[in-house]
C-alpha positions as a Markdown table, in Angstrom:
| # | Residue | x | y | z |
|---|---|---|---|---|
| 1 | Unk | -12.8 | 30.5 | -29.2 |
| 2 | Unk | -11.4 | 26.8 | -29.3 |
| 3 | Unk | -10.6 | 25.7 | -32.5 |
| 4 | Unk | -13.8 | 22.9 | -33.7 |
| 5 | Unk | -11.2 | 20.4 | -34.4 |
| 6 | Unk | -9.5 | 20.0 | -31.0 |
| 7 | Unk | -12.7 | 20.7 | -29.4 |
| 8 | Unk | -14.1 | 17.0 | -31.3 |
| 9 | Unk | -10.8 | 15.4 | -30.7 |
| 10 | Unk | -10.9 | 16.2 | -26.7 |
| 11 | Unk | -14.6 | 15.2 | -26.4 |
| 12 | Unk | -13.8 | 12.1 | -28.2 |
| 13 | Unk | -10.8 | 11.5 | -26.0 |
| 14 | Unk | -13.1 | 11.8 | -23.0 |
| 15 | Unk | -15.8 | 9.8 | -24.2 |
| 16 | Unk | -13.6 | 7.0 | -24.9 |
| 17 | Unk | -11.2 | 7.4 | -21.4 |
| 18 | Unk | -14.6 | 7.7 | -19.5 |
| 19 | Unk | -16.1 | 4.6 | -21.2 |
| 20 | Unk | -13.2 | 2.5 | -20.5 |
| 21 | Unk | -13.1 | 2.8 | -17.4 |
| 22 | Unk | -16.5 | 2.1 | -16.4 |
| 23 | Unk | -15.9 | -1.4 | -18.4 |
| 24 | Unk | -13.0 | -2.3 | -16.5 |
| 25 | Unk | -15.2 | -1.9 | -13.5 |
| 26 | Unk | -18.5 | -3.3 | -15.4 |
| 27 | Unk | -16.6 | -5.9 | -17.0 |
| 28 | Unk | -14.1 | -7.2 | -14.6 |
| 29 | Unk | -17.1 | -8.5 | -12.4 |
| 30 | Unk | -19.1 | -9.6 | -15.1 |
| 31 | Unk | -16.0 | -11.5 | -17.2 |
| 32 | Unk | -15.1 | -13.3 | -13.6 |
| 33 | Unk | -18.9 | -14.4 | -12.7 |
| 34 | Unk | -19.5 | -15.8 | -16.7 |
| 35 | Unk | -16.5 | -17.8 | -16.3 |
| 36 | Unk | -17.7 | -19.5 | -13.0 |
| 37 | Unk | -21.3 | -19.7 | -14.3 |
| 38 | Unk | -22.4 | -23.0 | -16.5 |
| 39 | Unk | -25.9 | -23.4 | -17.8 |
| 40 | Unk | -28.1 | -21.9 | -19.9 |
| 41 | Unk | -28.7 | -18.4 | -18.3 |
| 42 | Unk | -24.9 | -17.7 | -18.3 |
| 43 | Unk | -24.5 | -18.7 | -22.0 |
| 44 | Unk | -27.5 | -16.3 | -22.3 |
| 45 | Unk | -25.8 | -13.6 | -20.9 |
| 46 | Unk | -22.9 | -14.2 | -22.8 |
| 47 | Unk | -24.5 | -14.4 | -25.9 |
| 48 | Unk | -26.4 | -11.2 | -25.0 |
| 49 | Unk | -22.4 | -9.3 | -24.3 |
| 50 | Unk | -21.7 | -10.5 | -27.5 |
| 51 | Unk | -24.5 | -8.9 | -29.3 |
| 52 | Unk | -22.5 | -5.9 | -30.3 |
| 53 | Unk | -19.9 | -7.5 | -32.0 |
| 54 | Unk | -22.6 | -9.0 | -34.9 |
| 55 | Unk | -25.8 | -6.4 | -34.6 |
| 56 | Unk | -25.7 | -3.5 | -36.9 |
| 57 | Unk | -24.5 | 0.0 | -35.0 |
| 58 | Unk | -27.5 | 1.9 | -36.4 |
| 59 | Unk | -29.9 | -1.1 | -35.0 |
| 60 | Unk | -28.6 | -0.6 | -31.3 |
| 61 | Unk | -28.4 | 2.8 | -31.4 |
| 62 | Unk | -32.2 | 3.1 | -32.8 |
| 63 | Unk | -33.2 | 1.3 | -29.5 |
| 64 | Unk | -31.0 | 2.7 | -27.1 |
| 65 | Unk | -32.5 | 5.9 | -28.4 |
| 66 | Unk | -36.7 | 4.6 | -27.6 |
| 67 | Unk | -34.8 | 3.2 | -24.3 |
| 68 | Unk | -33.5 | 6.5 | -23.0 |
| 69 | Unk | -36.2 | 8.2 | -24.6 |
| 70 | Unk | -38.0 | 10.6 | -21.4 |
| 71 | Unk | -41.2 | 8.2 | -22.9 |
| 72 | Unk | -39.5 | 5.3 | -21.3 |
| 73 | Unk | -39.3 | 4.2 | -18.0 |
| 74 | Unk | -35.7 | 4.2 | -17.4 |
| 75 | Unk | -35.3 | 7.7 | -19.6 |
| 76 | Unk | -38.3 | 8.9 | -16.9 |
| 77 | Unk | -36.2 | 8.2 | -14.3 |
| 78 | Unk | -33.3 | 9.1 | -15.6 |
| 79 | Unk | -34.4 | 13.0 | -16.1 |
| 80 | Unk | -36.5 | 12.6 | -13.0 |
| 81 | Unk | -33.1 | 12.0 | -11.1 |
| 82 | Unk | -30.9 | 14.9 | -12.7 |
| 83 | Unk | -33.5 | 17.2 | -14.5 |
| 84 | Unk | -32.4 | 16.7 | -18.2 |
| 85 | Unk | -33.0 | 13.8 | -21.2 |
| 86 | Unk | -30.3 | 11.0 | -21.6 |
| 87 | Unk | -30.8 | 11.1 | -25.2 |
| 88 | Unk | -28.4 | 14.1 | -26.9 |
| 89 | Unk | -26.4 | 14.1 | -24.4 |
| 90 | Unk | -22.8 | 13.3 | -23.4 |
| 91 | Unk | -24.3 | 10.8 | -20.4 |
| 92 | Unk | -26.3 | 9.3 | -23.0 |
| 93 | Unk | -23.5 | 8.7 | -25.2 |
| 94 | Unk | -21.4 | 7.1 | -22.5 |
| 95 | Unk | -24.3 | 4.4 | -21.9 |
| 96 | Unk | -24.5 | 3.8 | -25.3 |
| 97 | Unk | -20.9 | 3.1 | -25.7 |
| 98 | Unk | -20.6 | 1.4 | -22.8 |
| 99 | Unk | -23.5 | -1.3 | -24.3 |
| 100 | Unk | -21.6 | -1.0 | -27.9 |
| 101 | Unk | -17.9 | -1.7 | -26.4 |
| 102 | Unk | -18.8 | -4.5 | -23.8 |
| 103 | Unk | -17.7 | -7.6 | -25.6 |
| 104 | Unk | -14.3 | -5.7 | -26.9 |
| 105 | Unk | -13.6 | -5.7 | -23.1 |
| 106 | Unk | -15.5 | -8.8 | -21.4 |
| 107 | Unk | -14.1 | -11.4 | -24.1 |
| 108 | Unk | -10.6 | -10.6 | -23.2 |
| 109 | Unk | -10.9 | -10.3 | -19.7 |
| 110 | Unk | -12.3 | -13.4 | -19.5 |
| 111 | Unk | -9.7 | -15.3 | -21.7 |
| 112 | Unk | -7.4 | -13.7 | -18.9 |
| 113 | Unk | -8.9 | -14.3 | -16.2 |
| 114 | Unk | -9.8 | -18.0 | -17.2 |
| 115 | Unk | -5.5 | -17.9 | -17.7 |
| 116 | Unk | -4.5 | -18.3 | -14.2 |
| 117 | Unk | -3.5 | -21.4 | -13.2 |
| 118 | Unk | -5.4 | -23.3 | -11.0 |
| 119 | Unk | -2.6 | -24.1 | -8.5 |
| 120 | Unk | -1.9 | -20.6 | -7.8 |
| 121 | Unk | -5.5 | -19.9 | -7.2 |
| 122 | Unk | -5.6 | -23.1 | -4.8 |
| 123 | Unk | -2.0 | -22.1 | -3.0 |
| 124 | Unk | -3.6 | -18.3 | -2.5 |
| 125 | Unk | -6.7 | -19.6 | -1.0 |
| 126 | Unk | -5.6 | -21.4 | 1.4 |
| 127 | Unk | -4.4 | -17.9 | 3.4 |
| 128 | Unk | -6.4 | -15.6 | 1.5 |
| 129 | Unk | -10.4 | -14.7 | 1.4 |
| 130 | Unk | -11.5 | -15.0 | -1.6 |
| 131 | Unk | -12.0 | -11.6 | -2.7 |
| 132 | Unk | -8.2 | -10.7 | -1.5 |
| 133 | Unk | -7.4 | -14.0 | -4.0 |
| 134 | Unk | -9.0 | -12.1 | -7.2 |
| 135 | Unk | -7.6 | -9.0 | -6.6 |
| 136 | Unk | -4.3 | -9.5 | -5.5 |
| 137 | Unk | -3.6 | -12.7 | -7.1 |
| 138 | Unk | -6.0 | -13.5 | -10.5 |
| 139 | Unk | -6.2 | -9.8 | -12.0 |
| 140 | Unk | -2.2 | -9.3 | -11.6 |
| 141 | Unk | -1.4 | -12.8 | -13.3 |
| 142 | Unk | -4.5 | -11.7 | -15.6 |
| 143 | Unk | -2.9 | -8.2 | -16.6 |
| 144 | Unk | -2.7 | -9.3 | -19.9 |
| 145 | Unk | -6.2 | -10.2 | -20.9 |
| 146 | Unk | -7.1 | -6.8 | -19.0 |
| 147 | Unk | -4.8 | -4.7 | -20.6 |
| 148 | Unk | -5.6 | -6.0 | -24.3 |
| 149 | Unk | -9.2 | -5.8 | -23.3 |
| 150 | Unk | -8.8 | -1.9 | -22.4 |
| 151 | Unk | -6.9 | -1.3 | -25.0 |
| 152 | Unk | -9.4 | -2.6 | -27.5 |
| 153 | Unk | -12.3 | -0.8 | -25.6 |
| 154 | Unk | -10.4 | 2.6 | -26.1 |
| 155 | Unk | -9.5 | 2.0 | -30.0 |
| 156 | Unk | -13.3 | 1.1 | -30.5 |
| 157 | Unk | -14.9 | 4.1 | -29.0 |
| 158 | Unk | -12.9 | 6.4 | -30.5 |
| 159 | Unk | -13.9 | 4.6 | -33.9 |
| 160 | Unk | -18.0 | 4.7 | -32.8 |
| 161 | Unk | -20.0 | 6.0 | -35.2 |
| 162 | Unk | -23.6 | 4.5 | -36.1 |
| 163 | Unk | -24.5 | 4.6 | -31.9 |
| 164 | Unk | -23.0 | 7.8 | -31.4 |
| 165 | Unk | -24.5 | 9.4 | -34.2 |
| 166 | Unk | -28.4 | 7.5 | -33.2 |
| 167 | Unk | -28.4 | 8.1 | -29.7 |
| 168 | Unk | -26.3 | 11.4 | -29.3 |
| 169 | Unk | -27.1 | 13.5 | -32.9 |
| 170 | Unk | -24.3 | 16.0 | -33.8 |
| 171 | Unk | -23.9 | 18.5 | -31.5 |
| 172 | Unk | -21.0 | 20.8 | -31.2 |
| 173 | Unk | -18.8 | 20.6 | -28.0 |
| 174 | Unk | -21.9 | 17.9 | -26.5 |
| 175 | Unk | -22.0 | 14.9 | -28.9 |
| 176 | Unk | -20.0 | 15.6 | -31.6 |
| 177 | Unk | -17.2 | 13.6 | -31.6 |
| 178 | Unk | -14.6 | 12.8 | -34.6 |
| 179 | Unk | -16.3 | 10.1 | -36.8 |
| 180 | Unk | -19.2 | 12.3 | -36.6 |
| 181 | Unk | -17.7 | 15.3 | -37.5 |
| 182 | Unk | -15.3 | 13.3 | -40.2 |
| 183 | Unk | -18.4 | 12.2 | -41.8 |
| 184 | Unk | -19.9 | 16.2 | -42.4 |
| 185 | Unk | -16.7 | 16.8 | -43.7 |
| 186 | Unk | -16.9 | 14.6 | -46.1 |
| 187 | Unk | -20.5 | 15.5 | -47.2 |
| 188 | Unk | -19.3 | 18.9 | -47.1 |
| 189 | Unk | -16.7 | 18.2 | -49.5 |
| 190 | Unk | -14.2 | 19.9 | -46.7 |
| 191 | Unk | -11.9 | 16.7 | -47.6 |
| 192 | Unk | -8.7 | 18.7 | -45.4 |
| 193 | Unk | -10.8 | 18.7 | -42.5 |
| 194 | Unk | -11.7 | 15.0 | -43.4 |
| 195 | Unk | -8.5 | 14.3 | -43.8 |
| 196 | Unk | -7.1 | 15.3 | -40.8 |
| 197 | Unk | -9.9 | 13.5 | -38.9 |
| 198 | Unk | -9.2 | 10.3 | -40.3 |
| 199 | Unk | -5.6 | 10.4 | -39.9 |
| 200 | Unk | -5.8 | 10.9 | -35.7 |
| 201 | Unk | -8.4 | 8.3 | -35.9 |
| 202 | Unk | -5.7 | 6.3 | -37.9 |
| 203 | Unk | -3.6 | 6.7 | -36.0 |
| 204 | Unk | -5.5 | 5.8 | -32.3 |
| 205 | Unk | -6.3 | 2.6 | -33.7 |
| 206 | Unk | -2.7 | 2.0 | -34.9 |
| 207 | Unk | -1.2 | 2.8 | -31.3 |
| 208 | Unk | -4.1 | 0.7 | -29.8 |
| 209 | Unk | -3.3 | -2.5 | -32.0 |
| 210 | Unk | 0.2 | -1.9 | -31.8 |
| 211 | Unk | 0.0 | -1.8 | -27.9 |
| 212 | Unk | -2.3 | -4.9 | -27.9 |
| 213 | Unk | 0.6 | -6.7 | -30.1 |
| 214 | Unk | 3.5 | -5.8 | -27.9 |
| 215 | Unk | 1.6 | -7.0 | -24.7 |
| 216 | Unk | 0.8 | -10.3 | -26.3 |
| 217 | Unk | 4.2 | -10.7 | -27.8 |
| 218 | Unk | 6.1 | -9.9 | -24.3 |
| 219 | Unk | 3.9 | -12.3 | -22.8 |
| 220 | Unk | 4.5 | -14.6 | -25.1 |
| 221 | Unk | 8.4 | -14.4 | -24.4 |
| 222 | Unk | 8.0 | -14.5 | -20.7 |
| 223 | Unk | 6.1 | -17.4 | -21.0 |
């Protein structure tokens, strides 16, 4: 039988790979279409991406959990399409953390993206259509802003806690990931366990950061 420990560590691994990429190709779009939008609806929706970043864990995980609930319309459709609850489930936990983890990935793409200079843009354009311009011109020159912005999305769902533990419960080898099972250590007084938790979750979040640094600091001396 797989040792408990590995078994959390890979599922949280997943979560977090999973999760990160479906903001890069969430947040990509959305960073590039805020940073052409003016006007009150696109300071909305930026304000709305932002959300996270101030609103307690336990608060957006509490209605993530009554949205995905099989009560609600999009939980109905949800089991509907693919016979089974959202809520509780690894799916649901991906959604969540998607939500939870958007402005850790929007808010540097967008500092990225907004990055490239204008005359490269213009000198591309004039041979390029403009969807050719953004993908082979503004997200190379904005590698930077991406890469700090997955980075940061990784670190911070591997660190989840309050929405993963609302909208997913504690489930072995389905929805209990590290922090979770870090936590019943503790109340468990099983403080080796505990401790062993907190220093892979240590040390993701080091490696993140420390990644994050170098990128900035080598741009930095290239620029």
């Amino acid at each position: 039988m797989q040792d408990p420990f590995w078994q959390e560590l890979f599922l949280t691994v997943r979560l977090a790979s999973t999760t990160t990429l479906l903001l890069l190709a969430i947040g990509l779009p959305m960073a590039h279409w805020l940073n052409q939008r003016r006007g009150p609806w696109a300071a909305a929706l930026e304000a709305l991406v932002g959300l996270p970043l101030v609103l307690p864990p336990t608060v957006l995980g509490f209605y993530l959990l009554i949205l995905f609930s099989p009560n609600h319309w999009l939980g109905s459709l949800w089991e509907g399409c693919f016979g089974r609850s959202l809520p509780f489930s690894f799916e649901g936990l991906v959604a969540g953390s998607v939500l939870y983890s958007l402005p850790f990935a929007v808010q540097p793409f967008q500092a990225g993206l907004r990055g490239v200079p204008g005359e490269v843009l213009d000198a591309a354009a004039l041979d390029a259509h403009p969807l050719q311009v953004f993908w082979h011109v503004r997200l190379p020159v904005a590698a930077r802003g991406i890469l700090t912005g997955a980075a940061l999305s990784f670190a911070h769902t591997v660190g989840e806690f309050g929405v993963v533990l609302m909208l997913g419960g504690n489930i072995p080898g389905q929805t209990r990931v590290a922090s979770v099972a870090l936590y019943d250590a503790v109340q468990s007084m099983d403080y080796e366990t505990a401790h062993r938790f907190a220093l892979v979750l240590l040390g993701f979040a080091l490696v993140a950061l420390t990644s994050v640094a170098l990128v900035q600091r080598r741009a930095g001396l290239l620029s």
